[in-house]
C-alpha positions in Angstrom: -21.2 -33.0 9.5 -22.5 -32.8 12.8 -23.2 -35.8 14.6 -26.2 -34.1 16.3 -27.4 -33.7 12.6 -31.2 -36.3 12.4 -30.0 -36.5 8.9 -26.6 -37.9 10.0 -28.1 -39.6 12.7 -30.3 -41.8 10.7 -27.7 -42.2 8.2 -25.8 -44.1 11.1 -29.2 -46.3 11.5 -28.9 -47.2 8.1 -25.5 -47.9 8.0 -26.1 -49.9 10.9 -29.3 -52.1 9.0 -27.2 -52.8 6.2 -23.7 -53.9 8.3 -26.0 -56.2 9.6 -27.2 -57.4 6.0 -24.1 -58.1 5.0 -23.1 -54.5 2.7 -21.6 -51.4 4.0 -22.5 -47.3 3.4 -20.4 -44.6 2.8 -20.7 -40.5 3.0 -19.9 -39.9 -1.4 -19.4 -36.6 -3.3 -19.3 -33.5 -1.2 -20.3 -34.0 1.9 -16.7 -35.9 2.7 -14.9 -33.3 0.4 -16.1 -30.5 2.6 -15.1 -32.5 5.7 -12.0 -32.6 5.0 -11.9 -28.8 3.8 -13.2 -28.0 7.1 -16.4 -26.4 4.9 -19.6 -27.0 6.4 -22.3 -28.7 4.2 -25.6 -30.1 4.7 -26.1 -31.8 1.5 -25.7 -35.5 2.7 -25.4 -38.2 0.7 -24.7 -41.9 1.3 -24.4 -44.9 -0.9 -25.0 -48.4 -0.2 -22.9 -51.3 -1.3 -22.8 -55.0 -1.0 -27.2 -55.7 -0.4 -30.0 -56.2 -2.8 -31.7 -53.4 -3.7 -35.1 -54.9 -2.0 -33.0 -55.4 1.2 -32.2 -51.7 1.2 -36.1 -50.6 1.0 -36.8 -53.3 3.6 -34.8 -51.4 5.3 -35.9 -48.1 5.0 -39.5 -48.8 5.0 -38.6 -50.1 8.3 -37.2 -46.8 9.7 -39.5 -43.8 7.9 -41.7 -43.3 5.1 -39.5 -44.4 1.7 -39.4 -42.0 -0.5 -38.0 -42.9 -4.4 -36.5 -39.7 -6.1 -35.0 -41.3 -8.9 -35.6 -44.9 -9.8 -34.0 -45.5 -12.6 -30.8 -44.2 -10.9 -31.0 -46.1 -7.7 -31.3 -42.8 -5.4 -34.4 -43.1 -2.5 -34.6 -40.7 0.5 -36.9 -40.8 4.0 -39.7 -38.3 4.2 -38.5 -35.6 6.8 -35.2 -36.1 6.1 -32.5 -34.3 3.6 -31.0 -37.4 3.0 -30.3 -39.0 -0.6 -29.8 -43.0 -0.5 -28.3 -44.3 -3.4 -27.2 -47.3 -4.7 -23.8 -48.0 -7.4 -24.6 -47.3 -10.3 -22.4 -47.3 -14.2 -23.4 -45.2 -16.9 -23.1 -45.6 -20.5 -23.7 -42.0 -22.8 -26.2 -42.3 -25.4 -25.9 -39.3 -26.8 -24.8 -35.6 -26.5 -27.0 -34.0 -23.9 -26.7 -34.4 -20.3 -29.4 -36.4 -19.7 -28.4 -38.8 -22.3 -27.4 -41.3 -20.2 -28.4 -45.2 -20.0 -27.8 -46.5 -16.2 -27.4 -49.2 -14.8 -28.2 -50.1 -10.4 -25.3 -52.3 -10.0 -25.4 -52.9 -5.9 -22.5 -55.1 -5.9 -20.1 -53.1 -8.7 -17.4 -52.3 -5.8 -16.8 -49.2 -4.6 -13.9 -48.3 -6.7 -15.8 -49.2 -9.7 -18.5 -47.0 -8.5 -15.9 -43.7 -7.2 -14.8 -43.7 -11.1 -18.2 -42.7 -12.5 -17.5 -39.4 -10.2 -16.4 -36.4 -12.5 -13.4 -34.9 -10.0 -10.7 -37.0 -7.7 -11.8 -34.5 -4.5 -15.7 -35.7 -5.3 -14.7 -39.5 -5.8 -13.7 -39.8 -2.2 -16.1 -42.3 0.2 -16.0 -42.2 4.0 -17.7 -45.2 5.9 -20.3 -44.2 7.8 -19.6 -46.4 10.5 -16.0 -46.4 11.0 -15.4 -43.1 9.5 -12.8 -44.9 6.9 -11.6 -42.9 4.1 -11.6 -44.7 0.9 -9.6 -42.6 -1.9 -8.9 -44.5 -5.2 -7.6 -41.4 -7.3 -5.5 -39.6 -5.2 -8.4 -36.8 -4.1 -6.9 -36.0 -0.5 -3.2 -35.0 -2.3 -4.9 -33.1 -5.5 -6.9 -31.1 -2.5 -4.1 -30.5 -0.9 -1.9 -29.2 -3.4 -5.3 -27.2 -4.6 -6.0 -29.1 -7.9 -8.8 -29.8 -9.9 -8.4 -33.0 -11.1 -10.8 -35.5 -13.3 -11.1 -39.1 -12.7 -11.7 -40.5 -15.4 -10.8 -39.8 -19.6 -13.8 -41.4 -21.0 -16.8 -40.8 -18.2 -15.5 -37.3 -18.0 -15.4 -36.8 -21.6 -19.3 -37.8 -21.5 -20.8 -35.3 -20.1 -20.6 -32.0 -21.3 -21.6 -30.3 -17.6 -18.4 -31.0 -16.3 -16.8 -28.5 -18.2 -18.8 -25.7 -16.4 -18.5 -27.8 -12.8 -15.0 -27.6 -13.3 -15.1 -23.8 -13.9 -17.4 -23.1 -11.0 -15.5 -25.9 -8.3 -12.5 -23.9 -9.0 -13.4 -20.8 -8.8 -15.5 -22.0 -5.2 -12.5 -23.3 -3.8 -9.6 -21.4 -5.4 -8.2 -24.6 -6.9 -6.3 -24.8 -10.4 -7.5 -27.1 -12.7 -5.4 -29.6 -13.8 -4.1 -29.0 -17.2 -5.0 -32.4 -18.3 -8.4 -31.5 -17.1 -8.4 -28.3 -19.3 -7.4 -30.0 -22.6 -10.0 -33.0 -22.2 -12.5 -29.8 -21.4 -11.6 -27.8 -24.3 -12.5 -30.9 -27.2 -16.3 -31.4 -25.6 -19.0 -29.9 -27.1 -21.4 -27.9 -24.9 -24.1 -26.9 -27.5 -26.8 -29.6 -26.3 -26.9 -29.2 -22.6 -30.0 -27.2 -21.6 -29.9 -23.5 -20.7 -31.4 -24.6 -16.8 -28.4 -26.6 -16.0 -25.8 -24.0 -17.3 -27.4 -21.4 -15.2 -27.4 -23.8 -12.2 -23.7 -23.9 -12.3 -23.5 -20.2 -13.2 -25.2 -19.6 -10.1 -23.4 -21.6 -7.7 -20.2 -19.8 -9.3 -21.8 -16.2 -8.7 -23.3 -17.2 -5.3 -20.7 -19.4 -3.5 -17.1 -18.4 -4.4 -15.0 -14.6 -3.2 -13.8 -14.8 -6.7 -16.6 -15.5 -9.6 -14.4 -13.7 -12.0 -12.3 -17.8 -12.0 -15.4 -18.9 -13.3 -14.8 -17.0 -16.5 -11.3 -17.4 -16.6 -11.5 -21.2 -16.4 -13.9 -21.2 -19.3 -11.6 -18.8 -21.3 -8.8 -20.8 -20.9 -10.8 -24.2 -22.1 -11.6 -21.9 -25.1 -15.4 -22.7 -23.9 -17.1 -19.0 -23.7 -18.2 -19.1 -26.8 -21.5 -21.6 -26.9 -23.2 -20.1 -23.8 -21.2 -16.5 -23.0 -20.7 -15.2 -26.4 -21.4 -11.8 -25.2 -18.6 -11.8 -22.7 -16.0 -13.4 -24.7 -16.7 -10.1 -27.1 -15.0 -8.0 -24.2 -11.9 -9.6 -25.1 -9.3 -6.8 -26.5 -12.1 -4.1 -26.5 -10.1 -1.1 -25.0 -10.7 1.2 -22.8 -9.8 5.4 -22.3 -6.8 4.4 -19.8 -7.7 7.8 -17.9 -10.9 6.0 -16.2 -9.9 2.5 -16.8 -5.9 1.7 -16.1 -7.1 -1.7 -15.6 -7.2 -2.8 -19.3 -9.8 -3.9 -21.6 -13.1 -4.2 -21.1 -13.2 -8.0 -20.0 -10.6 -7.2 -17.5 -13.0 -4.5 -16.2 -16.0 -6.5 -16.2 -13.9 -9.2 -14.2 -12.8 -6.9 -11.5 -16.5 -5.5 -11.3 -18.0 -9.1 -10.7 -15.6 -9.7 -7.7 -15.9 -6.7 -6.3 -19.8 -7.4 -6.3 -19.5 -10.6 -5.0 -17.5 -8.8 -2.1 -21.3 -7.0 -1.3 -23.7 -9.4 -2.9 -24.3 -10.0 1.1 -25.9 -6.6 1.2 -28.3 -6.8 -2.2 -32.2 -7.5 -1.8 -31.6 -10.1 -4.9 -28.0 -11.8 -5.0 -28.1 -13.9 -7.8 -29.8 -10.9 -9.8 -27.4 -8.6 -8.7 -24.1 -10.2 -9.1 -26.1 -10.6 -13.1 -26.2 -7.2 -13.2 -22.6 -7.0 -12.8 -21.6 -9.3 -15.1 -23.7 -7.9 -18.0 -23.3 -4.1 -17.2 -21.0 -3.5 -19.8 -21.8 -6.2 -22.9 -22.8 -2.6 -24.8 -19.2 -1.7 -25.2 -18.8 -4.3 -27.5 -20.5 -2.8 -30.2 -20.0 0.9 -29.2 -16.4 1.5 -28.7 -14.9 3.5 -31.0 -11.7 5.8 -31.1 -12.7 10.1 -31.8 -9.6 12.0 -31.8 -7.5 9.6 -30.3 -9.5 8.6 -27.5 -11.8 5.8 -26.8 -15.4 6.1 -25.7 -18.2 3.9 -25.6 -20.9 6.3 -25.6 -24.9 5.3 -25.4 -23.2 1.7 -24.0 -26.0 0.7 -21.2 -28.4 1.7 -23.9 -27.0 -0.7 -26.8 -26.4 -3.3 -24.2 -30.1 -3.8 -23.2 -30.8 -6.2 -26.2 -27.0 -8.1 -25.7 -28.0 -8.9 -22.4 -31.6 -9.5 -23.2 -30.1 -11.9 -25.3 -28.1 -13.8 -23.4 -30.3 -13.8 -20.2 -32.7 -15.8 -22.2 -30.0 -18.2 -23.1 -29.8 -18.9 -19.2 -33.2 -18.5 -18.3 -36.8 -17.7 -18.7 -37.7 -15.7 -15.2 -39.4 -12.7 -16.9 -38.7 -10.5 -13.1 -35.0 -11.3 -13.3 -34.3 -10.3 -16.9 -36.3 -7.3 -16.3 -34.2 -6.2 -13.2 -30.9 -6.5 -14.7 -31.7 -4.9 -17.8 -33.2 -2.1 -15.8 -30.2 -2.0 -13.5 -27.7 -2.2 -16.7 -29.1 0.7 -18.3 -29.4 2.8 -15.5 -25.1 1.4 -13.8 -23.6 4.3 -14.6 -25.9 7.0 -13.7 -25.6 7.1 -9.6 -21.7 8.0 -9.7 -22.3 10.3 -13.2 -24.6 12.8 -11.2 -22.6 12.3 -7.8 -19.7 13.1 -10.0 -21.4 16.3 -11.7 -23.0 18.0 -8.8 -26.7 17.2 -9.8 -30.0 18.5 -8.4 -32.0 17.0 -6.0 -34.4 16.1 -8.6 -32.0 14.3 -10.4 -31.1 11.8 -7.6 -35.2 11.5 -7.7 -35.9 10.5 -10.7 -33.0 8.2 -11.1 -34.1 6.0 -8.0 -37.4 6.4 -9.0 -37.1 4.7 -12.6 -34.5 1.9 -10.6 -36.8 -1.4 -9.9 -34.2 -1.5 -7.0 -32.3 1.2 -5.7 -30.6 -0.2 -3.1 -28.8 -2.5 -4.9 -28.3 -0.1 -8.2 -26.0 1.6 -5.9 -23.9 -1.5 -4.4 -23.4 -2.3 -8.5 -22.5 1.7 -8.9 -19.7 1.0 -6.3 -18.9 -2.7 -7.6 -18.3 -0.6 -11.2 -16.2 2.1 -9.4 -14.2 0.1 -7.7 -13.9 -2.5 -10.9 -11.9 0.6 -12.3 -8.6 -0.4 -10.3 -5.1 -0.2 -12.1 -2.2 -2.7 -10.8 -0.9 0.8 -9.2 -4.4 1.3 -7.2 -5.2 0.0 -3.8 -8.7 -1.3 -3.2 -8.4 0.4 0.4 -7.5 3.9 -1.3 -10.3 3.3 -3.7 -12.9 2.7 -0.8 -11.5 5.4 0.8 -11.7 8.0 -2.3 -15.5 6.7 -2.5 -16.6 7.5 1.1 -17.6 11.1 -0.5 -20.0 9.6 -3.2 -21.4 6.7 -1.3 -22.2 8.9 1.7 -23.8 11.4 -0.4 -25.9 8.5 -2.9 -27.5 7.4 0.3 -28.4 10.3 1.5 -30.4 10.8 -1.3 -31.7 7.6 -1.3 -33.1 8.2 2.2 -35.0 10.9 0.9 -35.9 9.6 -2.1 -37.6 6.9 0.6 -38.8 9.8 2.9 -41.1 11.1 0.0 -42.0 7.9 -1.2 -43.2 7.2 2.0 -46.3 10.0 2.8 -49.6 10.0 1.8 -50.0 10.5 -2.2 -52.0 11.2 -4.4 -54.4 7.8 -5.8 -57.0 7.5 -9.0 -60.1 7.1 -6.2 -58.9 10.8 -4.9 -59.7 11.4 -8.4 -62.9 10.1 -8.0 -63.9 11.4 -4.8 -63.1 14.9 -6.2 -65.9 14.7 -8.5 -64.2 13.7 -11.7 -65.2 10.4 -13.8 -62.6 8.0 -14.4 -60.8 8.5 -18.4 -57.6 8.8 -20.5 -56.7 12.2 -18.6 -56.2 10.4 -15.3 -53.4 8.7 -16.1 -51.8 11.9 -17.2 -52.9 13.8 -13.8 -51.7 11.2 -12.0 -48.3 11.2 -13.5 -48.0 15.3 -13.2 -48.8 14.5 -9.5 -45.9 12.2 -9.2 -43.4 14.5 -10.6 -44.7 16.7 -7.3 -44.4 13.6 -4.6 -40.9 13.5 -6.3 -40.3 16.7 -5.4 -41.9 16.7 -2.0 -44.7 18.2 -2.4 -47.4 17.4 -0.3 -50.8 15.5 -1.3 -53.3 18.3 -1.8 -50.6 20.0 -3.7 -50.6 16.7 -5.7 -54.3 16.9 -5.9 -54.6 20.4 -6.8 -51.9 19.9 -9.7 -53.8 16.6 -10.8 -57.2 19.2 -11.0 -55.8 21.9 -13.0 -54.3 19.7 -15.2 -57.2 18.1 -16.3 -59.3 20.9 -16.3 -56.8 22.4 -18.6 -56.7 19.3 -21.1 -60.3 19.3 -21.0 -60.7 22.7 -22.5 -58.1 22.7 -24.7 -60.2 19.6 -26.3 -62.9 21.5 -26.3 -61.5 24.4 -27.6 -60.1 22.4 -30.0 -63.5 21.1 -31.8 -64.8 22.6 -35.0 -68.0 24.6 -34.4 -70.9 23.2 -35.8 -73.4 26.1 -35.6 
């Protein structure tokens, strides 16, 4: 945190007004975590001990416009300012769900009363605001050095079902193991009620914010815990592979390596989240085509028979109708950048397949993620990068063409129009034979002059076509 921060800056000020009451604030949860990682993070939060809770929006009412973001849980905030105020707080589950929580404001609780409502010893750590003291009840500083993922607390833990998946995605964020204590309390809790939203925003902060995403996965493997939300993954599991084009193993091992290796050029794709998606689902159709044909495995039609798996389990996550369409259209069309760079293909080819992608760009970073997801414990990734120069050099070339053509005048439905013909169920044909040319470079009165005979050609067939009635 940077002391020239307004946010830390008026956090002082508070700290300040309440000394001067009579409590004291602290920095809580990861703001003081990623201090001491050396991380940077601009999520600040600060809690307030030892004052009434009318004191503390006396307070703030007398420095900035109070803002109350959660009242029943004591948190209020300052209009201009990314800044959450809290107050201690104990919670007491009344039921399965996350949100199934009865809470208590409890200002004078103590601050180690109030640390052991906090799910993990590195989050449970307070720092005075004003003195910069470090208060650590449960040993945080020690697990973070040693790189553990530890929980607080047996019976606050074992209330909310979230932590299983914050666990997952904290240690695949920092590289930490999880304690094995922490991964047997985690594997008896019951993840059915939590809602889809909050499994996705942990999902995300997995894909987006750890080098490795693939811990994510693993963690929730080991806590026997894919199976409620990631049922199509855990299918992976054991499904083999032809060991010619995949020495790393099964098809969960694959899909692991592919998701890294993503997350290694998520920096380069128009939609991150969407993309490093793409790469985890691009291969849920081998779990239902695999199949051994004269000794060999093949999994053939797979981005086909995994569009309604992934459908499937998109929806689980989410409802964003532009996502799901983008990764089942980047799932079903993974494999075919590196098939035709592979085969020699035409022009045309290259054409049509970045024309039917909803984003070609990034179809290719997941066509190099799914190469280079092929690696054997005898591979190198630099040999493998190397070996892809070829392909990757040639793909974009044809991108870049593919983008040349795309980018000229075309052919339109008013050209139509101004051409003399009336607007009907032929022009969507025309205009789709005209396409095919603009694919192929050809220029717009070509286009147009395709588009013409086309309809005129349809238009006498028809008529040829009705009975005479003379």
């Amino acid at each position: 945190m940077s002391p020239d921060d307004k946010n830390v800056q008026m956090a002082r000020r508070i700290a300040e007004a309440v000394a001067d009451a009579g409590g004291r604030t602290y920095y809580v949860g990861g703001c003081v975590r990623d201090g001491l990682l050396g991380r940077d993070n601009k999520d600040i939060d600060i809690e307030v001990h030892g004052i009434p809770v009318q004191t503390l929006e006396r307070i703030l009412d007398s420095l900035g416009e109070r803002l109350t973001m959660g009242a029943s849980f004591g948190i209020m905030g300052l209009r201009h300012y990314e800044l959450d105020i809290a107050m201690p707080r104990s919670e007491t589950a009344t039921g399965r769900g996350h949100k199934d929580f009865e809470v208590f404001v409890d200002p004078f609780l103590g601050a180690e009363k109030a640390a052991r409502r906090r799910d993990f010893t590195m989050n449970a750590l307070m720092q005075d605001v004003l003195t910069g003291e470090i208060l650590d009840f449960f040993g945080g500083r020690e697990d973070m050095r040693r790189g553990l993922l530890r929980h607080v607390d047996d019976s606050s833990f074992g209330e909310d079902p979230l932590r299983v998946l914050r666990a997952a995605q904290f240690a695949a964020r920092f590289g930490f193991a999880v304690a094995d204590e922490t991964r047997m309390l985690s594997a008896r809790m019951d993840l059915a009620a939590l809602p889809g939203e909050r499994v996705m925003g942990e999902l995300e902060k997995a894909l987006l914010k750890s080098d490795k995403p693939s811990v994510f996965f693993g963690e929730m493997r080991k806590m026997r815990q894919l199976s409620v939300w990631f049922p199509e993954l855990e299918a992976l599991i054991g499904i083999g592979q032809n060991p010619r084009f995949h020495p790393e193993g099964d098809v969960w091992t694959h899909t692991m390596q592919v998701l890294d290796e993503a997350a290694a050029l998520r920096g380069e794709a128009k939609e991150p989240l969407w993309f490093m998606l793409s790469a985890l689902c691009h291969d849920l159709g081998k779990a239902v085509t695999t199949e051994e044909r004269n000794g060999v495995l093949h999994a053939y039609g797979h981005e086909k028979a995994g569009q309604p798996l992934t459908k499937s389990f998109l929806r689980r996550l989410t409802s964003e109708t532009k996502l799901i369409e983008y990764v089942l259209n980047m799932t079903c069309l993974h494999m075919k950048p590196n098939v035709l760079a592979d085969g020699g293909s035409k022009t045309k080819s290259y054409m049509r397949m970045y024309d039917e992608a909803l984003c070609p760009e990034d179809l290719l970073l997941l066509a190099k993620a799914d190469y280079l997801g092929c690696r054997g414990a005898q591979d190198t990734r630099g040999a493998m990068l190397e070996a892809y120069v070829p392909t990757e050099r040639h793909l974009r070339e044809m991108l870049t063409l593919y983008t040349e053509r795309m980018s000229v005048p075309y052919l339109m439905g008013r050209d139509l129009v101004e051409a003399g013909l009336q607007p009907g169920p032929l022009f969507t044909q025309a205009l789709a034979e005209a396409h095919n040319l603009r694919l192929a470079g050809r220029p717009k009165h070509e286009q147009l002059k395709a588009a013409l005979t086309f309809i005129r050609k349809q238009e006498k067939e028809q008529k040829d076509a009705k009975p005479d009635r003379s």
